[in-house]
Each structure stands twice: as C-alpha cells, then as structure tokens.
VMD Tcl script that builds the backbone (N, CA, C; Angstrom):
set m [mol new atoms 453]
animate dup $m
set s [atomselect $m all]
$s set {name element resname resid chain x y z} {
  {N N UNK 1 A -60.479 -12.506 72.316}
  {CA C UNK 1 A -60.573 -12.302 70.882}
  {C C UNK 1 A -59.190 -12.204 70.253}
  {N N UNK 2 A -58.301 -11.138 70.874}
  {CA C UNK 2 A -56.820 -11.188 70.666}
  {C C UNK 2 A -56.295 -12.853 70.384}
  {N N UNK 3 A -56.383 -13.689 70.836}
  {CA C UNK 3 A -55.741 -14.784 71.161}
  {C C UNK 3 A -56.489 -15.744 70.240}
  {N N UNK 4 A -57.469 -15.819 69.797}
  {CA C UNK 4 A -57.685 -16.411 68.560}
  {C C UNK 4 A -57.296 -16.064 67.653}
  {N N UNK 5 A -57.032 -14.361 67.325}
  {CA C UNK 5 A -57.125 -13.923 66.380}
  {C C UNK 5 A -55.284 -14.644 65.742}
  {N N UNK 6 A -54.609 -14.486 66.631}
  {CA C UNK 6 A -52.989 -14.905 66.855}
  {C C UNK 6 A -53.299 -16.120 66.352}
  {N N UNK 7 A -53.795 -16.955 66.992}
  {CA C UNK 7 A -54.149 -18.663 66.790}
  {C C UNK 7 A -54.227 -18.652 65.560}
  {N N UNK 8 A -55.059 -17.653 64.608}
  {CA C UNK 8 A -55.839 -18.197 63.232}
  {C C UNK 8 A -54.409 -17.294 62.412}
  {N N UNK 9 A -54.055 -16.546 62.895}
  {CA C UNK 9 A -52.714 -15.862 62.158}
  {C C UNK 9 A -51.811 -17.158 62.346}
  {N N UNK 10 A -51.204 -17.629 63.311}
  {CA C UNK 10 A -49.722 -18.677 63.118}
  {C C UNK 10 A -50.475 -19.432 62.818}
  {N N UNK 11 A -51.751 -20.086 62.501}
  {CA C UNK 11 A -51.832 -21.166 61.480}
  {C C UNK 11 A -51.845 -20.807 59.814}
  {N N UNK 12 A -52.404 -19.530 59.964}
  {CA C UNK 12 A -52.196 -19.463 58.449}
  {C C UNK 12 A -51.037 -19.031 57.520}
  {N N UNK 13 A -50.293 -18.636 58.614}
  {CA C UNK 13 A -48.292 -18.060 58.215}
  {C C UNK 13 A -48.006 -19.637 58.215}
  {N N UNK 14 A -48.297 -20.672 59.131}
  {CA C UNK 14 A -47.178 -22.145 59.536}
  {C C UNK 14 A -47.727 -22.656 57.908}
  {N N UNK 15 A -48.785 -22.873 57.720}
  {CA C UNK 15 A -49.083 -23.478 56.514}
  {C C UNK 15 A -48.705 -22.850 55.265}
  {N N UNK 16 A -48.531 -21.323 55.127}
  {CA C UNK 16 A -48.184 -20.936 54.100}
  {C C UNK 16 A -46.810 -20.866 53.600}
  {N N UNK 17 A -45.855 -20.945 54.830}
  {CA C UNK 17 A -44.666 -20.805 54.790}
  {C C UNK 17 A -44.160 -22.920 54.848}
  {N N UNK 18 A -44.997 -23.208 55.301}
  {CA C UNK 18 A -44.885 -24.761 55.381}
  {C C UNK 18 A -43.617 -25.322 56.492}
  {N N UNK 19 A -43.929 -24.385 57.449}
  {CA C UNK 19 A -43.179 -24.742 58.816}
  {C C UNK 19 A -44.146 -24.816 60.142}
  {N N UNK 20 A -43.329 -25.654 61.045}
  {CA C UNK 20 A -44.661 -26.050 62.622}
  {C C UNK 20 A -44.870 -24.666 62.933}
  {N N UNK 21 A -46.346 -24.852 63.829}
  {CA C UNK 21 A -46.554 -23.414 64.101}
  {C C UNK 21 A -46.104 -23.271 65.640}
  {N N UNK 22 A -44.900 -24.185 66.401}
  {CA C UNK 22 A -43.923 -24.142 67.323}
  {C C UNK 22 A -42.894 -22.735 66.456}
  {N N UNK 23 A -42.847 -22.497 65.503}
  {CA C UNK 23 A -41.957 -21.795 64.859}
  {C C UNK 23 A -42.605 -21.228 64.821}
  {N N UNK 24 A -43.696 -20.884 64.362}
  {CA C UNK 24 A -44.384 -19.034 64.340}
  {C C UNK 24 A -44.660 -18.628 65.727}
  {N N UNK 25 A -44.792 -19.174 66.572}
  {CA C UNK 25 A -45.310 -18.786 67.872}
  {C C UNK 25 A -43.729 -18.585 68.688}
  {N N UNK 26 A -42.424 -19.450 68.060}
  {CA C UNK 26 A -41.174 -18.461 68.359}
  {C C UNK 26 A -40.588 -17.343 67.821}
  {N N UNK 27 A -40.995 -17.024 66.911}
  {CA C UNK 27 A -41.202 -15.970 65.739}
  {C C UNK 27 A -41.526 -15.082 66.431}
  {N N UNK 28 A -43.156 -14.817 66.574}
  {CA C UNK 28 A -43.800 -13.993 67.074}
  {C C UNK 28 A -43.089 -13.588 68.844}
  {N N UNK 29 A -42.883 -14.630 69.569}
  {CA C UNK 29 A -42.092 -13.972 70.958}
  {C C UNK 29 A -40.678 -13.305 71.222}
  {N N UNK 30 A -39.848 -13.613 70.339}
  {CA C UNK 30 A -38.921 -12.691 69.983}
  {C C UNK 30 A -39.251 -11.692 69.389}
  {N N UNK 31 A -39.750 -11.069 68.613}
  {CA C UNK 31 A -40.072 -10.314 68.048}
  {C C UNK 31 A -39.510 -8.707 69.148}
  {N N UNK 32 A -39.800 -8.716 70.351}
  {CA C UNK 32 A -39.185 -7.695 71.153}
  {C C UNK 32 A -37.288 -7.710 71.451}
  {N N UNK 33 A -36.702 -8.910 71.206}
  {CA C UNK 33 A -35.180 -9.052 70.725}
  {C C UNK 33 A -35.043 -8.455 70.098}
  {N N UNK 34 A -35.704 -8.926 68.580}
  {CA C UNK 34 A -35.084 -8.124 67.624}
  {C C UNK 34 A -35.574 -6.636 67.218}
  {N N UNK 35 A -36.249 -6.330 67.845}
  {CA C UNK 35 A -36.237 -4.164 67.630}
  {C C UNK 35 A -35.158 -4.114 68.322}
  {N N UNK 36 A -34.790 -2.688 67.163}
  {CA C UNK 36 A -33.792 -2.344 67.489}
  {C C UNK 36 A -34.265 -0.960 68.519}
  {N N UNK 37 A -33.423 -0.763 69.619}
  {CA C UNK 37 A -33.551 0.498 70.281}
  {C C UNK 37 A -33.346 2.087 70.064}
  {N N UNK 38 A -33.971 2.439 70.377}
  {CA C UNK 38 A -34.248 3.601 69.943}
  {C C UNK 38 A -32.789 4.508 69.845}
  {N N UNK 39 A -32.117 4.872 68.967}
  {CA C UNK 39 A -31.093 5.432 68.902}
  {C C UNK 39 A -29.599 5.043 68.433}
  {N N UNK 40 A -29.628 3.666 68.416}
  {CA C UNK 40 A -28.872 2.781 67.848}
  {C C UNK 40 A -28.822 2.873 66.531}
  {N N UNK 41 A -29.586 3.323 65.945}
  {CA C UNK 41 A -29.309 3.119 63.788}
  {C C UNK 41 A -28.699 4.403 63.647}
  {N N UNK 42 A -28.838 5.612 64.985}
  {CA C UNK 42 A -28.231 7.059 64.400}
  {C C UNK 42 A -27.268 7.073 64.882}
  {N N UNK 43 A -26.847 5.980 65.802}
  {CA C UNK 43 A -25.425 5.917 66.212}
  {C C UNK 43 A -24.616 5.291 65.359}
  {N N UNK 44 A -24.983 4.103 64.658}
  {CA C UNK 44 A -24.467 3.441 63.838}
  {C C UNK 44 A -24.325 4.163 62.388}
  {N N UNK 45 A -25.204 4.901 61.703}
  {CA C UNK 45 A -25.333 5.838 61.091}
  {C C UNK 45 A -24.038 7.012 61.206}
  {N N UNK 46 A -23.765 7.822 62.428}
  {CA C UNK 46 A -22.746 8.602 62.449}
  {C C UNK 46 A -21.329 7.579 62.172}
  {N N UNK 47 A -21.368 6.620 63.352}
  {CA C UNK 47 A -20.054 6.025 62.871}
  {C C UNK 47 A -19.622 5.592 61.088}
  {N N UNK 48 A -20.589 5.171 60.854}
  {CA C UNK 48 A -20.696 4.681 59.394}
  {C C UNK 48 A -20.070 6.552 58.566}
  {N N UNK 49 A -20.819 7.708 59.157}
  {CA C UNK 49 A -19.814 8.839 58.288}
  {C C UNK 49 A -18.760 9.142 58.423}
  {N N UNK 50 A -18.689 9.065 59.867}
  {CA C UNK 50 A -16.770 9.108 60.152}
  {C C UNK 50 A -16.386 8.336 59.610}
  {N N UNK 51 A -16.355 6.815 59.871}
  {CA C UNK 51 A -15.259 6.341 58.954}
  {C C UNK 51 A -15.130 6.548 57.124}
  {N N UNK 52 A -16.566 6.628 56.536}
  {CA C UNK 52 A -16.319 6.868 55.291}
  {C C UNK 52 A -15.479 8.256 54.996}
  {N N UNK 53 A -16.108 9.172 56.290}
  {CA C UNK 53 A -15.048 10.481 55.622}
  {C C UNK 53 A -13.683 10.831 55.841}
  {N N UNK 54 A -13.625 9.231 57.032}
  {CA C UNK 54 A -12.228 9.231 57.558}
  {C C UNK 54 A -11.130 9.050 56.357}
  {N N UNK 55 A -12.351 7.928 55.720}
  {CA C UNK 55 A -10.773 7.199 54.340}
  {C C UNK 55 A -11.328 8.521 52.971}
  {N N UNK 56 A -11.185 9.452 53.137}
  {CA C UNK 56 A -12.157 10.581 52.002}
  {C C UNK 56 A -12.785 9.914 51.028}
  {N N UNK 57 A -14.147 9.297 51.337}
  {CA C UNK 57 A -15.113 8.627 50.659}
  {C C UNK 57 A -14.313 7.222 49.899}
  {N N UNK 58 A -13.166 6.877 50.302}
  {CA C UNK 58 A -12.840 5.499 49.390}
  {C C UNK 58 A -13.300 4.291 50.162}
  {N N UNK 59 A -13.734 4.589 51.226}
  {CA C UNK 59 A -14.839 2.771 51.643}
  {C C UNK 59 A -15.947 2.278 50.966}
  {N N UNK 60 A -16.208 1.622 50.488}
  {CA C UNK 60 A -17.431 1.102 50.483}
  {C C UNK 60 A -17.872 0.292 51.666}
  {N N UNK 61 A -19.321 -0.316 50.832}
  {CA C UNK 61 A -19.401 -1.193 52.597}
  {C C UNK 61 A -18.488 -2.094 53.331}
  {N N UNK 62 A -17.900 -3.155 52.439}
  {CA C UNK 62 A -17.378 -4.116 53.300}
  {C C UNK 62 A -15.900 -3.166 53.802}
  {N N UNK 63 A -15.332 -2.042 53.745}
  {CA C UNK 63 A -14.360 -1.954 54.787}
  {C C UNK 63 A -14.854 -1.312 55.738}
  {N N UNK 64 A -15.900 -0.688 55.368}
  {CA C UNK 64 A -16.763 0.104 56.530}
  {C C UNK 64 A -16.946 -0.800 57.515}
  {N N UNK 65 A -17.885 -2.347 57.478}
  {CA C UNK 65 A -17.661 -3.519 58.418}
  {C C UNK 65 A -16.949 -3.722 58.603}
  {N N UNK 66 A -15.755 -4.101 58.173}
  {CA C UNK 66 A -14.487 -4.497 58.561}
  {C C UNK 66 A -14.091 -3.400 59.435}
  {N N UNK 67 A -14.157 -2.046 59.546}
  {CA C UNK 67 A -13.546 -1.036 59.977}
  {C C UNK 67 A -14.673 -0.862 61.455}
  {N N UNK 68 A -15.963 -1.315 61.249}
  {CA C UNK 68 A -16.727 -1.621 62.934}
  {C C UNK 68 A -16.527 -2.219 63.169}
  {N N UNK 69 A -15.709 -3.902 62.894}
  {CA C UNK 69 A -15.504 -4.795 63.460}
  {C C UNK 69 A -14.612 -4.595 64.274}
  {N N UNK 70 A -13.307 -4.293 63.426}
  {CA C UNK 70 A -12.083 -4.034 63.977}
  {C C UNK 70 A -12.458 -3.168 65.176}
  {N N UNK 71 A -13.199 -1.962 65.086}
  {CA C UNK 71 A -13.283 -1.183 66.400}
  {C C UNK 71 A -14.158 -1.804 67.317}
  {N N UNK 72 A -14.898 -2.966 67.291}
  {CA C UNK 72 A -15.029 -3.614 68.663}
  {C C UNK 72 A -17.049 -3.731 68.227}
  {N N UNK 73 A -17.565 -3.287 66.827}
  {CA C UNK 73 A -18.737 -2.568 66.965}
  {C C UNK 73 A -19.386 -4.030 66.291}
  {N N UNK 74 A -20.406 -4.564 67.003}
  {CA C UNK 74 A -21.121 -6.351 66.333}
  {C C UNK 74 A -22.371 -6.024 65.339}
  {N N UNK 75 A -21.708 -5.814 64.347}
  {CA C UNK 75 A -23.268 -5.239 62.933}
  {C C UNK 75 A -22.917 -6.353 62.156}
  {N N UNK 76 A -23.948 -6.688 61.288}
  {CA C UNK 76 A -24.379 -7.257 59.974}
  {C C UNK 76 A -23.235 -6.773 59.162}
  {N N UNK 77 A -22.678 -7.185 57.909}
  {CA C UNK 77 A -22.671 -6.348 56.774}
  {C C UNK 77 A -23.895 -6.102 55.896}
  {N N UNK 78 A -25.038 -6.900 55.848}
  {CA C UNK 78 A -26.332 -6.225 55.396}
  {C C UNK 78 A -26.167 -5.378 55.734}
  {N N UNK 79 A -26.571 -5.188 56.916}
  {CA C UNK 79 A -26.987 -3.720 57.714}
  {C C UNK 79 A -26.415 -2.534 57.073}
  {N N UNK 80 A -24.760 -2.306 57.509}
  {CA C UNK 80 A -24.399 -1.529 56.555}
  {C C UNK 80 A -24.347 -0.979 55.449}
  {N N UNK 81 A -24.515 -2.002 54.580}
  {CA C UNK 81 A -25.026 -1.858 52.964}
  {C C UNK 81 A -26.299 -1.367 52.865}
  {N N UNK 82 A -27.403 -1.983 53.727}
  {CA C UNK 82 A -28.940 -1.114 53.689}
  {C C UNK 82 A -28.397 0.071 53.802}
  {N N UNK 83 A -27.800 0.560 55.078}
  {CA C UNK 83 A -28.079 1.697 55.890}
  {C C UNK 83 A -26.960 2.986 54.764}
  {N N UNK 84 A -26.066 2.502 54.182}
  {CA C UNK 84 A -25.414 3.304 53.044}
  {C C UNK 84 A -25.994 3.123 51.797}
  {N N UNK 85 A -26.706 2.423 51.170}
  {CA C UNK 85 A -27.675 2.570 50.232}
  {C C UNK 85 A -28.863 3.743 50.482}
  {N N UNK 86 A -29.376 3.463 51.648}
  {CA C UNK 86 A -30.398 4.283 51.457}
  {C C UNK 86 A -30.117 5.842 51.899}
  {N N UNK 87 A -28.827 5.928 52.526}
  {CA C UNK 87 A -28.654 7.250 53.283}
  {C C UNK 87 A -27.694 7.817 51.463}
  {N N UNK 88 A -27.193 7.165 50.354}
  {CA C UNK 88 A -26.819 6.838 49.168}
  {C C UNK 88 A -24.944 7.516 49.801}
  {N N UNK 89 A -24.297 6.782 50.747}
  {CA C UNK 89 A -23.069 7.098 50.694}
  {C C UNK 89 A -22.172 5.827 49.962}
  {N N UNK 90 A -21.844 6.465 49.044}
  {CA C UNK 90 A -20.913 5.628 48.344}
  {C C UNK 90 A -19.433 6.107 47.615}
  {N N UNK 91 A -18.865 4.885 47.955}
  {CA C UNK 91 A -17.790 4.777 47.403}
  {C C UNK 91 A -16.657 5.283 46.369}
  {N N UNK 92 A -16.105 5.778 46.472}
  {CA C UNK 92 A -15.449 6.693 45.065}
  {C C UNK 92 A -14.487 5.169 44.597}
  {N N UNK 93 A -14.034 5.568 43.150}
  {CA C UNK 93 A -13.136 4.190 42.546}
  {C C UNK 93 A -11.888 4.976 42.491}
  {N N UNK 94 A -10.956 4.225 41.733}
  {CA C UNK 94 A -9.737 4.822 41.865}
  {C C UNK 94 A -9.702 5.510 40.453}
  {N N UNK 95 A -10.084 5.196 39.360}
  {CA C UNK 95 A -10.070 6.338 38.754}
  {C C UNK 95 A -10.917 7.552 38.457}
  {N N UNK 96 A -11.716 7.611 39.921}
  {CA C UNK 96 A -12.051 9.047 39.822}
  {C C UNK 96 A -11.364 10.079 40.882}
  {N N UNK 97 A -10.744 8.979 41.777}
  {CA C UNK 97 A -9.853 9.742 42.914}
  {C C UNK 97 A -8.093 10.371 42.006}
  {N N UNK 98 A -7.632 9.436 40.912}
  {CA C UNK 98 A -7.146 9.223 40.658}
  {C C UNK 98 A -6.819 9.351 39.057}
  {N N UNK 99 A -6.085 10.136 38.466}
  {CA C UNK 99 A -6.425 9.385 36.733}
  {C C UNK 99 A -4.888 8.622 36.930}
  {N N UNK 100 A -5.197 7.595 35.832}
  {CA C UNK 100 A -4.574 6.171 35.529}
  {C C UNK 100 A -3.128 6.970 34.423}
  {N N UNK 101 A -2.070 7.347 34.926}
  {CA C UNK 101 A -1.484 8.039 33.949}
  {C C UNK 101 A 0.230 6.580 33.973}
  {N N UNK 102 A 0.397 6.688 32.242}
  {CA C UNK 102 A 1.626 5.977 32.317}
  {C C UNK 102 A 2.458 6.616 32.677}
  {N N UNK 103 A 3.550 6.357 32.984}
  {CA C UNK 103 A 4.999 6.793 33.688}
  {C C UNK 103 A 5.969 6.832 32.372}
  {N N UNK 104 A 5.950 6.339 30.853}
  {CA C UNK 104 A 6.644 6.952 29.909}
  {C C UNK 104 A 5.765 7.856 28.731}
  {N N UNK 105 A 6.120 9.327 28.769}
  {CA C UNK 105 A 5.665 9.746 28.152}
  {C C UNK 105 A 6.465 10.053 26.804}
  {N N UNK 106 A 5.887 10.329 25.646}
  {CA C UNK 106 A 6.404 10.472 24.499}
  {C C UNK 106 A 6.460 11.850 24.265}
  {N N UNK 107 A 7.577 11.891 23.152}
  {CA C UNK 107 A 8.203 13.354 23.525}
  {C C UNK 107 A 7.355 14.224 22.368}
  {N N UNK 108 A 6.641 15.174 22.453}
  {CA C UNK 108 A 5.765 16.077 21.719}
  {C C UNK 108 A 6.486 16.366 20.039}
  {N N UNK 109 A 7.420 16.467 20.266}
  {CA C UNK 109 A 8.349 16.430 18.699}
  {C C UNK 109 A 9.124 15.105 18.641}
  {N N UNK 110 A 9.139 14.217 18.861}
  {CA C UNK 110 A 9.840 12.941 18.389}
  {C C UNK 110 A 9.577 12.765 17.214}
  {N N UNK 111 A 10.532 12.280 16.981}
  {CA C UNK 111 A 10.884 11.558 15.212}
  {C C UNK 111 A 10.587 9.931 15.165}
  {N N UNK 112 A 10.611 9.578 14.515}
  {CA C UNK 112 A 10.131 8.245 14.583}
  {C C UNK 112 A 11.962 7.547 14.295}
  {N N UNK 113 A 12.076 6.427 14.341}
  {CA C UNK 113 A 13.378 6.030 14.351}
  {C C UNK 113 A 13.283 5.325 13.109}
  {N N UNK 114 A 14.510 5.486 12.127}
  {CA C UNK 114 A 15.014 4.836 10.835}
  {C C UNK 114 A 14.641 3.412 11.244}
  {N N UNK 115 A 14.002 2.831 9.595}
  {CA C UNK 115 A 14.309 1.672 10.061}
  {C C UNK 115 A 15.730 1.095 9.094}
  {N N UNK 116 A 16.473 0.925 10.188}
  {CA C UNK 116 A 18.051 0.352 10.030}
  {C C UNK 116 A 18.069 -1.192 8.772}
  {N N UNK 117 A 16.914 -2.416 8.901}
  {CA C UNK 117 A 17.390 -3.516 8.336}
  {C C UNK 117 A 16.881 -3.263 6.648}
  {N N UNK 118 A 15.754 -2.248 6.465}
  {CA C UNK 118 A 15.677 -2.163 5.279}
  {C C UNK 118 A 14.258 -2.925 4.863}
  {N N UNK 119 A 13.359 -3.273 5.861}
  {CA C UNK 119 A 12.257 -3.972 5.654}
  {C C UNK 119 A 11.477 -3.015 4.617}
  {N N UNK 120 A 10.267 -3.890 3.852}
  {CA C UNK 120 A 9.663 -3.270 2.911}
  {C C UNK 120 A 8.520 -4.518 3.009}
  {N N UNK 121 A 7.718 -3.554 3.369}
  {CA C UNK 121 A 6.217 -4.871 3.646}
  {C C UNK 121 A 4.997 -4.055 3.095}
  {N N UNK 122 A 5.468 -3.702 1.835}
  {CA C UNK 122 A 4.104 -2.979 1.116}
  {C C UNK 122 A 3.775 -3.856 -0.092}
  {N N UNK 123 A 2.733 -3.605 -0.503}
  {CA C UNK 123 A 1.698 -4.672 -1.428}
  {C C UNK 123 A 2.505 -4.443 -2.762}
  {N N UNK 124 A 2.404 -4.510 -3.687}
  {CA C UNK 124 A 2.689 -4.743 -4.521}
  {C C UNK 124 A 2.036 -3.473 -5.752}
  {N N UNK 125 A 0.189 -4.105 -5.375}
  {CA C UNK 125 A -0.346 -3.324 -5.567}
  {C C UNK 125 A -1.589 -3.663 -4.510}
  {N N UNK 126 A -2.493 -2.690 -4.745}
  {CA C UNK 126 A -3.766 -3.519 -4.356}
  {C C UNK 126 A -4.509 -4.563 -4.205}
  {N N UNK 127 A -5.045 -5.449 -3.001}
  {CA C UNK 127 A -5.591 -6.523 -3.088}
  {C C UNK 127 A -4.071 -7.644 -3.273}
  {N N UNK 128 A -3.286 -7.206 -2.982}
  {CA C UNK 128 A -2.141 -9.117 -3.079}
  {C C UNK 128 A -1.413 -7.822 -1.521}
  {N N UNK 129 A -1.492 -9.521 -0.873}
  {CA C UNK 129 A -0.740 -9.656 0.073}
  {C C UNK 129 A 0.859 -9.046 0.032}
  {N N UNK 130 A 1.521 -8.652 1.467}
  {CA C UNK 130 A 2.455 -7.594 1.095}
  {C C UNK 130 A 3.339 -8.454 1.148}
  {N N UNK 131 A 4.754 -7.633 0.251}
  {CA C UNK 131 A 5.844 -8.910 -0.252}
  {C C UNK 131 A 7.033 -8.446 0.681}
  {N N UNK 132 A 8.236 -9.382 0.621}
  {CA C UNK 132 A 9.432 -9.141 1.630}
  {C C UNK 132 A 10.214 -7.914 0.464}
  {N N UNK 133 A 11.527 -7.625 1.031}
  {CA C UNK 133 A 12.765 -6.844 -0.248}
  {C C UNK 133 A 13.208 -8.124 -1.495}
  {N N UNK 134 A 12.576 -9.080 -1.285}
  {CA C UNK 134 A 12.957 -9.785 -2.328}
  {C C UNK 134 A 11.998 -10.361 -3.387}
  {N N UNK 135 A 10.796 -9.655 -3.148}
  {CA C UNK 135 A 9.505 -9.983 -4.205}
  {C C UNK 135 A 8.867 -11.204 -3.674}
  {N N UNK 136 A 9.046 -11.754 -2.650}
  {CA C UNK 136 A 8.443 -13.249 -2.243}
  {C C UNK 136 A 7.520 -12.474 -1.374}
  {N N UNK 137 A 6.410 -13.148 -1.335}
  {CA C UNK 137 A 4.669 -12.985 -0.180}
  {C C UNK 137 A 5.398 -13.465 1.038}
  {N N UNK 138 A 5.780 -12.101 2.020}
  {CA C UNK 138 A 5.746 -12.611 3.217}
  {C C UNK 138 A 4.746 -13.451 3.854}
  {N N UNK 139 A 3.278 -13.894 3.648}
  {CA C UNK 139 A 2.367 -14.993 4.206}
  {C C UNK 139 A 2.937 -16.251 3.563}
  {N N UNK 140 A 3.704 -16.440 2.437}
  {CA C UNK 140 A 4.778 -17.774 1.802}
  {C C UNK 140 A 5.498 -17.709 2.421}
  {N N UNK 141 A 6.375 -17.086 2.644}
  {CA C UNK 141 A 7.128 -17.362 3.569}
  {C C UNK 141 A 7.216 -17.636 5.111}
  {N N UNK 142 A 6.301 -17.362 5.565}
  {CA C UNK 142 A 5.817 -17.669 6.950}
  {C C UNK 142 A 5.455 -19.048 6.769}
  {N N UNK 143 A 4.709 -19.483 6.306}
  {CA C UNK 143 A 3.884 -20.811 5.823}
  {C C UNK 143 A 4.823 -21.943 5.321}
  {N N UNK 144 A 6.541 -21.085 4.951}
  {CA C UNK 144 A 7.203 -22.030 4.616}
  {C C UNK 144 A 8.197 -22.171 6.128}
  {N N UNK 145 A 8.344 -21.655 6.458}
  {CA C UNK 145 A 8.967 -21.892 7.715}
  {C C UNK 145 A 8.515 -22.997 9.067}
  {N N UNK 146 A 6.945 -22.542 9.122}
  {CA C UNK 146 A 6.265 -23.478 9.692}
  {C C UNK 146 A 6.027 -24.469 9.563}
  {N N UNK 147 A 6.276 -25.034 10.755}
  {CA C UNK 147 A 6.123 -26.996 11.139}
  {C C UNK 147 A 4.793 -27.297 10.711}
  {N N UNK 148 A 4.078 -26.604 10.543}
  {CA C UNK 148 A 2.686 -26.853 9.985}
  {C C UNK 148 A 2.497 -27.455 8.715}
  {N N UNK 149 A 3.532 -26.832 8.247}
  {CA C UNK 149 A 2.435 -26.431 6.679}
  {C C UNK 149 A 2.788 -27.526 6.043}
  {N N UNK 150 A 2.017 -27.624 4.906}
  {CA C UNK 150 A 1.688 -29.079 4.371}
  {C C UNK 150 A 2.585 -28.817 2.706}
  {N N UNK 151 A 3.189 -29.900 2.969}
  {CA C UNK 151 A 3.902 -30.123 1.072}
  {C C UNK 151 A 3.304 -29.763 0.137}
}
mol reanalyze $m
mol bondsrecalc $m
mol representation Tube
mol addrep $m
C-alpha cells in the first residue's frame, strides 16, 4: 500500500512541478543527506554568537559567513541569515555604535567676519530682484556676462 501510495505521490509532484518523475524519486532518496544531524544547528548557532559578540554586535550576516568560512566551517549564507533572523541577532550600524561628529567645530561666541569688498545684494524693495553697489540687477548682470544670453 506504502508503495503505491509513493507511486501516486511522485506522479502527482512530477506533473505539478512539470519535471520526470526520475527526479522526484531522486528527491525523495536523498532526502536522508539532507537532514541535518542532530546537534549541528546548536553548534552552528553558538559559533554564529561568538563571532557576533566577538566583533560587539557589528557583523551582520555576510561577515559572519565570511568569518565561518575563513575558520574552516562549510555553511550556506542562507543558512546564516535564516538562523540570525529568526534567533533576531542583528547587526548594529555605525551610527548607532558611533555618532557622525565633524572635526571643525564653531566657536560658541564667534563673530561673523566683516565683509571687506563692500557687497550689497539687497532688493531694492520688495518683489524686484536684488541689485549690485551700483543699482544694476545682479540677475542682468549675470545674463550679461554669459555666453548664453541672447542680444
């Protein structure tokens, strides 16, 4: 009964999946390859915390693989990514390890610096474009300088 029942299963997976049922019936006999053994995901599991707590939480997955590879260890990077998704160890970024600070700071009482040439780029009045120290529309004058502008 077993053995029909298999028969009427890889015909109805070969047709649904639309592959020979030489392929479900290799499917189905591996099937004891690929379990994994008993104790292997909690081994892989610990290594996976050492190294994340080795680098203080800055791995994500792919150096975590890179970091079993390098030590000699033959995983997926799926794997890893499942197995830190669901256990939820993740990754810190650099600006939370870190704040992003510039290297020149401004001085709490600074003065602002003269301006030395004497510029004056205020409107006139409201609504008209702002003029140079000589009453001309700095946007005319830009427009006259440029290779662009039309006669």
């Amino acid at each position: 009964m077993r053995a029909i029942l298999q028969v009427a299963v890889v015909r109805f997976c070969a047709e649904c999946w639309g592959v020979l049922r030489s392929t479900c019936y290799a499917h189905l006999a591996s099937r004891s390859a690929r379990a994994v053994p008993e104790g292997v995901e909690e081994l892989l599991v610990g290594e996976i915390r050492v190294l994340h707590a080795g680098s203080r939480g800055a791995y994500g997955a792919p150096r975590i693989h890179a970091a079993l590879r390098r030590a000699g260890r033959i995983v997926n990077g799926k794997r890893v990514e499942r197995l830190m998704r669901v256990l939820r160890i993740t990754a810190i970024t650099a600006i939370t390890r870190r704040r992003r600070c510039g290297l020149t700071r401004q001085a709490r009482r600074a003065l602002s610096a003269a301006d030395l040439i004497g510029r004056d780029s205020t409107a006139p009045r409201p609504g008209l474009p702002p003029t140079g120290s000589n009453g001309s529309s700095l946007a005319h004058r830009a427009s006259v300088r440029s290779p662009r502008a039309t006669p």
